[in-house]
C-alpha positions in Angstrom: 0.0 0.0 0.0 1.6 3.2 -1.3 0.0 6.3 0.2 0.1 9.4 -2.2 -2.2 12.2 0.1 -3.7 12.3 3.7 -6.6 15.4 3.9 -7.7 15.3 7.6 -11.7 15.4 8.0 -14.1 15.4 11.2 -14.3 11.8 11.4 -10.7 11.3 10.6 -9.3 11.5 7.2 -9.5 11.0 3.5 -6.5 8.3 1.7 -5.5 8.7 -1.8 -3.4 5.4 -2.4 -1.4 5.4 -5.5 -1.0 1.7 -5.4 -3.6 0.0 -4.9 -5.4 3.1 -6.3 -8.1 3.9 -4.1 -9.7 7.1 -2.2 -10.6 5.7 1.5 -12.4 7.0 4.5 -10.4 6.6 7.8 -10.7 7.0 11.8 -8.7 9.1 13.5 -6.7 6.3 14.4 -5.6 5.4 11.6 -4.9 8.8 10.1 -2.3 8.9 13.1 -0.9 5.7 12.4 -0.1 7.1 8.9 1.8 10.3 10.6 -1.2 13.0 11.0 -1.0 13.8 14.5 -3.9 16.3 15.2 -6.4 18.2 13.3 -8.6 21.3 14.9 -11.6 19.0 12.7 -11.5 16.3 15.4 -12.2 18.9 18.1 -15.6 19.1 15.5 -18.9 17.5 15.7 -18.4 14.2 13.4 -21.4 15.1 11.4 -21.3 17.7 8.7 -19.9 18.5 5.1 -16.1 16.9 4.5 -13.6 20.2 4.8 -13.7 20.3 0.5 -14.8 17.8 -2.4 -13.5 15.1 -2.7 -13.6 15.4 -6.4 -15.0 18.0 -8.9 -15.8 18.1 -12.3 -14.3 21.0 -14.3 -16.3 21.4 -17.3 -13.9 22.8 -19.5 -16.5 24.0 -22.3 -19.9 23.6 -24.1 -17.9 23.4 -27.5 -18.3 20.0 -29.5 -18.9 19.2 -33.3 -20.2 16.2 -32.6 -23.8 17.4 -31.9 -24.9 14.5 -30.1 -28.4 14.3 -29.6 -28.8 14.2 -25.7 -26.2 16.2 -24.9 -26.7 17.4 -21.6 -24.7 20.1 -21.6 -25.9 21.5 -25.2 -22.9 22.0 -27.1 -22.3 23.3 -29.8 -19.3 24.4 -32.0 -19.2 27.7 -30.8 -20.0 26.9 -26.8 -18.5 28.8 -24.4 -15.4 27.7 -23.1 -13.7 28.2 -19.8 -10.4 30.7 -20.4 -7.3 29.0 -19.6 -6.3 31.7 -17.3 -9.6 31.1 -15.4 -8.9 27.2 -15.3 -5.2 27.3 -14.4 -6.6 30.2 -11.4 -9.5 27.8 -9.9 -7.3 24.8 -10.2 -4.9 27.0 -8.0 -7.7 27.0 -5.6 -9.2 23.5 -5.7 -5.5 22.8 -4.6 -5.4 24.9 -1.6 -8.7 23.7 -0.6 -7.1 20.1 -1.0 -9.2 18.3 -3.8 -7.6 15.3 -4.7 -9.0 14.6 -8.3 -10.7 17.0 -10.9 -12.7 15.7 -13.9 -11.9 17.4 -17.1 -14.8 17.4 -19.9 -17.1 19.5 -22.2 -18.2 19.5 -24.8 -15.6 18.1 -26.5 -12.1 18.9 -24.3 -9.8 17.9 -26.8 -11.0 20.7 -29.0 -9.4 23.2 -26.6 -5.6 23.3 -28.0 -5.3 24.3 -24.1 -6.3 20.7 -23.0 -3.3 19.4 -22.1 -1.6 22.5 -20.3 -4.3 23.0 -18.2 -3.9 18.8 -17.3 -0.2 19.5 -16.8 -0.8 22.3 -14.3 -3.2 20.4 -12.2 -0.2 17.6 -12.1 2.0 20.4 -11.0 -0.3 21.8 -8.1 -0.8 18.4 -6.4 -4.5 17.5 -8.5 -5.0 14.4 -10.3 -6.9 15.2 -13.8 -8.9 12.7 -15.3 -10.5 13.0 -18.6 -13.6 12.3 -20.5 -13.6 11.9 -24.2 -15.9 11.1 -27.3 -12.3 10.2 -29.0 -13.2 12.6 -32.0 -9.8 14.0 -33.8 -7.8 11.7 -31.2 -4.2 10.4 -33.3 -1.3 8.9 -31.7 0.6 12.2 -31.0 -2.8 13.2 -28.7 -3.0 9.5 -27.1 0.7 10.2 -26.3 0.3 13.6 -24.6 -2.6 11.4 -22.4 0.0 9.8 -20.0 -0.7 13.1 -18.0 -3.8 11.9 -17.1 -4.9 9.4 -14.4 -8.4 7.9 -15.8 -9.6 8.5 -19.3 -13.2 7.4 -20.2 -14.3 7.6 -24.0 -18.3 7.8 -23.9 -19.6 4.7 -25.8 -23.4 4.3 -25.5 -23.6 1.4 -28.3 -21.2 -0.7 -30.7 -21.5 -0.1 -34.4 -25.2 1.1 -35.7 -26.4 0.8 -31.9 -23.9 4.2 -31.2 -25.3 6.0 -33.8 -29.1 5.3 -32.8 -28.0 6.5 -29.3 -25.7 9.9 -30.0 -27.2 10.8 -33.6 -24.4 10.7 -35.8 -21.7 7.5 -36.8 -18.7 8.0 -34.8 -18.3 4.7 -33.1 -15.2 3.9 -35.4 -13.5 7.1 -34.1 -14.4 6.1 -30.4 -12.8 2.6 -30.7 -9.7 3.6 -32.4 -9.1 6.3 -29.5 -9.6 3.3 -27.2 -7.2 1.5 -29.2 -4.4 4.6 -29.1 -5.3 5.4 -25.7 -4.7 1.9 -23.9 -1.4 1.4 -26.4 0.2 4.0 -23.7 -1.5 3.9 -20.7 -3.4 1.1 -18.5 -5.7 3.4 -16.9 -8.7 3.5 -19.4 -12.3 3.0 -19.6 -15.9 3.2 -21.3 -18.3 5.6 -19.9 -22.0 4.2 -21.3 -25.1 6.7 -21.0 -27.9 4.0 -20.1 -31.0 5.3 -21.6 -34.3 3.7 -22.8 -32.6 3.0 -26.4 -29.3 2.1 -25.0 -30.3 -0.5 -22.8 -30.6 -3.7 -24.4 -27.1 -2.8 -26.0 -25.3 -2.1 -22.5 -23.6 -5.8 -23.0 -22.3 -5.4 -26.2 -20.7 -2.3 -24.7 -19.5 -5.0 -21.9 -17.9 -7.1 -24.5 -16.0 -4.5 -26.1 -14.4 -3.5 -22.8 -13.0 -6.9 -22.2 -11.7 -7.1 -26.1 -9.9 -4.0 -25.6 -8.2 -4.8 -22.2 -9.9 -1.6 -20.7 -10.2 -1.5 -16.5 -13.6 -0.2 -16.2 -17.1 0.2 -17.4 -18.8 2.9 -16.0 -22.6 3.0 -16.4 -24.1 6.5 -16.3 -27.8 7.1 -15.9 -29.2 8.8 -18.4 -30.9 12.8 -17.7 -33.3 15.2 -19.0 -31.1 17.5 -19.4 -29.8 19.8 -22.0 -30.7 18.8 -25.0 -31.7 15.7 -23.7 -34.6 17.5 -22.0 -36.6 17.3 -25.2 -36.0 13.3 -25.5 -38.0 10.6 -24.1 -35.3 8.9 -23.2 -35.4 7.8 -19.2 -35.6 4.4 -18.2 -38.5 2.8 -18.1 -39.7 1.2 -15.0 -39.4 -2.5 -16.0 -35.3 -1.5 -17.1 -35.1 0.6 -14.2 -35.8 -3.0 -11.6 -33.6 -4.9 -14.5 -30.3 -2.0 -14.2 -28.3 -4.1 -11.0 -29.1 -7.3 -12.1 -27.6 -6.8 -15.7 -24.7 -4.9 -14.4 -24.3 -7.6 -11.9 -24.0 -10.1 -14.7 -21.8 -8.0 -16.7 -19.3 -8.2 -13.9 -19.5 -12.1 -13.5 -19.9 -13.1 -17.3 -16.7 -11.2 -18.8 -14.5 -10.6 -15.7 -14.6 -6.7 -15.8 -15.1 -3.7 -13.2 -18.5 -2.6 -13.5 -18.8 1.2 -11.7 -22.7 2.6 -11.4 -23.3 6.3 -11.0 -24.7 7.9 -8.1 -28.2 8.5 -10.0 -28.5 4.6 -10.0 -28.7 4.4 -6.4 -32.8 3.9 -6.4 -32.6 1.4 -8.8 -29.6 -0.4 -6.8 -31.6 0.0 -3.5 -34.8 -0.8 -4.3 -33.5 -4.6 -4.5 -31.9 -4.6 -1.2 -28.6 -5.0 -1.3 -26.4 -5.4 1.5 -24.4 -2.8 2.5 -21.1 -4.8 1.0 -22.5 -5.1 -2.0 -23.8 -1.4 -2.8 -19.9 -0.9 -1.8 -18.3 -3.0 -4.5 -20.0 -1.4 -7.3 -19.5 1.8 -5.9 -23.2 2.9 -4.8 -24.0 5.7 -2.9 -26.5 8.0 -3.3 -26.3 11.9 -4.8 -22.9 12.6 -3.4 -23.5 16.5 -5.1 -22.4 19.4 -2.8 -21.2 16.7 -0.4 -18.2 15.0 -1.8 -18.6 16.2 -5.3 -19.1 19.5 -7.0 -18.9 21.2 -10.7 -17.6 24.0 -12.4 -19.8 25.1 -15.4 -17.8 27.0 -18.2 -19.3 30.1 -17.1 -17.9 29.9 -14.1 -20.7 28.6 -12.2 -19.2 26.2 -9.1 -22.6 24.2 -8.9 -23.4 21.2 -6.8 -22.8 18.6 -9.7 -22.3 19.5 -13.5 -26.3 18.3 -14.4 -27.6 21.2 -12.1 -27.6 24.9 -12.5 -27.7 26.4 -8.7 -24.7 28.0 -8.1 -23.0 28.8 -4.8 -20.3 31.1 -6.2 -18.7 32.3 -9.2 -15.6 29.8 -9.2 -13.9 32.7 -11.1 -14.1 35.3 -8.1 -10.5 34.3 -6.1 -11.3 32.5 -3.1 -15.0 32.8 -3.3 -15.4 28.2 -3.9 -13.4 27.8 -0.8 -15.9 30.7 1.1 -19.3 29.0 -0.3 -18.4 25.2 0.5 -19.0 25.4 4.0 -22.8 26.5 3.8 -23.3 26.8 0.1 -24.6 23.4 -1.0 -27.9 22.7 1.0 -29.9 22.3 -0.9 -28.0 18.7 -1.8 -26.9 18.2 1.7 -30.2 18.7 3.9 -32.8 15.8 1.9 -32.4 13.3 4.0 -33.5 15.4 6.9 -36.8 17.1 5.2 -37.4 13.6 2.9 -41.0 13.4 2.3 -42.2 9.6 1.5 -41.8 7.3 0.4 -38.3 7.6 1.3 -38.8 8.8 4.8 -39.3 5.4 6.1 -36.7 3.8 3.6 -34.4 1.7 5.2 -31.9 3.0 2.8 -32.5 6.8 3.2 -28.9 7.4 4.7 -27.0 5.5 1.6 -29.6 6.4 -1.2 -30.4 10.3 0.0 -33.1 10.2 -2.3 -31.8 9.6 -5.5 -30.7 11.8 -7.4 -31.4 15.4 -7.4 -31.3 16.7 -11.3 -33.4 14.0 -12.3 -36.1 15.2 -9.8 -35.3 19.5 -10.5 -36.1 17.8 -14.4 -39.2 16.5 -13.4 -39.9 20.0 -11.8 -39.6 19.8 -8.0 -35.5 19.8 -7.0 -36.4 18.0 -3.5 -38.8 15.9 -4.6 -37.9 12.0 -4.2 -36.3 10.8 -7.7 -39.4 10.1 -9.8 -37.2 7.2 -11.4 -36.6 4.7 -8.3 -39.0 2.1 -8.1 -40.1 2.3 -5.0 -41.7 5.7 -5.5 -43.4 5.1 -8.8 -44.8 1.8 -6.4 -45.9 4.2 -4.3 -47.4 6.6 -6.9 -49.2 3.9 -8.3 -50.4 2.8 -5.2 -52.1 6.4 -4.8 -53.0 6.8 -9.0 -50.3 9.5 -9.4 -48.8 9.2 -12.8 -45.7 7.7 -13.2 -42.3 8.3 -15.5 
């Protein structure tokens, strides 16, 4: 175990390993044991918001050519983009504030010729940057210039004609050869898949490919009304929504490979009652937005995740992210003290938090319970409410 950053916390601490990699939770204890001898936090109730996010998504620009038809940030090729200046600035203060990871995206990053400076300089301030990637104008010199990063996803919501049906134009071609280039120099790469209704039955051909390729994860996204994507019926429907953790739990024993689920799929993890072991290996919690995660839009909005548009500063204003974390997020961070049923009386209320909270803001009520978990459209049925 190779220890690469130690962030002290109220209930102890926060572990980055760099081998195996990993982000853990710690006690007190332990966080001595690994040389942190006090922190004022642990003179601090044990409950409240972590001293920064764990992680948060940068979203470097709404700029693509791609035009993909649920694209949930709408981009377009002449999206606004976040000034390097402005990146390299809030990256300064993400560091200070002790973030351990930032998630670099768009639009379409790699059509910033600033991509890779602005990677380099979270390296060089003590940030790991990840990247996501449709793979479109990716060539060897590119896939070389990658090795700065730690993760890199390329979105893949369908091999072959089933890609096309689910982004709206044929670029699957360009996606797997920039998984080819990509894991030719690095180990550390992956598929994310958007799970929609039209997606779904082709989530295991997805599955395949990541064990032809070699890659080291397949990460399942829930699909959102959002963006462009708010004009598409598109959601899950409730028979797919029961059948999400059984396929993904398949997935994982049928072709050997990690299977991640996003927070948004929490509901339709929960709803079959996993134990607490198993939400764990796949990753599950529930909407971890203003609590260990947060966004910042291209604007400059610093948001509670990148699919919502409340913002709790202007991530451009020096110092004003680290000044709004404290207080600024909650909205995300007070549901499961005001839930209204059914998930009140959940027995999963504390790991689901009600599903997830853009999903619900889409549907027109931001603290509503996620209209997509199965146990509230049982219980909207039960009453003749209509159901997603």
């Amino acid at each position: 175990m190779k220890v690469a950053r130690l962030r002290a916390e109220r209930f102890g601490g926060i572990v980055e390993l760099s081998s195996p990699r990993a982000l853990l939770h710690v006690d007190k204890q332990m966080m001595r044991e690994l040389g942190e001898s006090r922190s004022p936090l642990w003179e601090l109730p044990e409950e409240g918001p972590l001293s920064a996010p764990r992680e948060v998504h940068v979203v470097l620009s709404r700029r693509c050519a791609a035009g993909c038809r649920g694209c949930y940030v709408d981009a377009t090729p002449q999206g606004a983009a976040l000034p390097f200046e402005d990146a390299c600035r809030i990256l300064d203060e993400l560091a200070a504030m002790r973030v351990f990871h930032v998630a670099l995206g768009g639009g379409e990053a790699l059509e910033l010729d600033y991509l890779f400076a602005v990677a380099e300089h979270a390296r060089a301030v003590g940030i790991t940057p990840n990247l996501t990637t449709s793979g479109l104008g990716l060539d060897e010199t590119a896939a070389g210039r990658c090795r700065v990063f730690g993760q890199i996803n390329v979105s893949v919501d369908g091999v072959g004609a089933a890609y096309a049906q689910a982004r709206g134009f044929d670029g699957f071609r360009h996606a797997e050869r920039a998984l080819r280039l990509l894991r030719a120099v690095k180990k550390e790469v992956g598929i994310n898949c958007v799970v929609s209704r039209s997606s779904f039955p082709h989530v295991p051909e997805v599955a395949r490919l990541v064990r032809r390729l070699k890659l080291n994860e397949l990460e399942l996204l829930r699909f959102k009304p959002v963006g462009r994507g708010a004009s598409l019926q598109e959601e899950l429907t409730p028979q797919q929504s029961r059948e999400l953790y059984p396929m993904a739990r398949g997935l994982i024993w049928k072709h050997r490979i990690r299977v991640k689920l996003d927070c948004s799929f929490a509901p339709m993890v929960f709803w079959h009652r996993p134990s607490r072991a198993a939400a764990a290996f796949f990753g599950v919690q529930g909407c971890v937005g203003g609590d260990v995660l947060a966004a910042v839009q291209p604007e400059g909005a610093f948001t509670g995740c990148s699919f919502t548009a409340q913002a709790a500063a202007d991530a451009r204003v020096p110092g004003a992210m680290q000044a709004a974390w404290p207080s600024g997020f909650g909205e995300f961070r007070d549901f499961v003290e005001s839930a209204p049923e059914p998930c009140a009386s959940c027995e999963y209320l504390q790991l689901c938090r009600g599903g997830c909270r853009a999903v619900s803001a889409a549907h027109g009520a931001f603290m509503a319970p996620d209209p997509g978990c199965p146990r509230v459209q049982e219980f909207r049925r039960a009453r003749s409410l209509p159901i997603v």
